[in-house]
N, C-alpha and C positions, 0 to 999 in steps of 0.2 A: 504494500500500500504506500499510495506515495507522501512524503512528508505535509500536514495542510499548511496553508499560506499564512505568512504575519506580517504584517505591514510594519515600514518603518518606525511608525509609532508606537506600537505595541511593542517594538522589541527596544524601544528607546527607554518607554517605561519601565519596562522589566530590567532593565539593568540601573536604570535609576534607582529603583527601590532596593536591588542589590547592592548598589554603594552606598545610598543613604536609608539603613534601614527602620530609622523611626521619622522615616516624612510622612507616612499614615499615619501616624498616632500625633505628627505635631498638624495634620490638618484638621485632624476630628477638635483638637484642643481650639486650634483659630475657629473654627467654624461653633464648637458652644461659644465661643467671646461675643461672636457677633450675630448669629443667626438663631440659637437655640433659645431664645429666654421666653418667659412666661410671661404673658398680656393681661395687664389688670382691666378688666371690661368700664369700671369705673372711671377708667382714664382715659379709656377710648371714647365712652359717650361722654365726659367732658370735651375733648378736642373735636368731634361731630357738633355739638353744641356752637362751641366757640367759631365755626369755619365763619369768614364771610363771603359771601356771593362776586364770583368775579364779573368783573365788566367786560363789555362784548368787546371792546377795543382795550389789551392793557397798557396800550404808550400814551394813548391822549392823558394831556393834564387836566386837570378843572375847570382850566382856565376856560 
């Protein structure tokens, strides 16, 4: 059977992770920093609350 295909990326990655072998575990740690937290609903329907309504044109001034 003949060997399957891997592209250069795949075989870029894979030796990536062979030389650096906790850049998995340091992307899971960035990714709770900034993506994983928990949403207080109370603060989200404060800032819904708060929104103001934009204008149909945003450059014009008042004037």
């Amino acid at each position: 059977m003949a060997k399957s295909y891997e592209s250069d990326i795949t075989r870029f990655l894979q030796d990536l992770k062979k030389q650096r072998p906790q850049l998995e575990a340091e992307q899971r740690k960035g990714r709770a920093r900034l993506w994983d937290k928990t949403i207080d609903p109370e603060l989200v329907e404060g800032f819904k609350a708060a929104r103001v309504p934009q204008k149909p044109y945003v450059y014009q001034t008042d004037n």
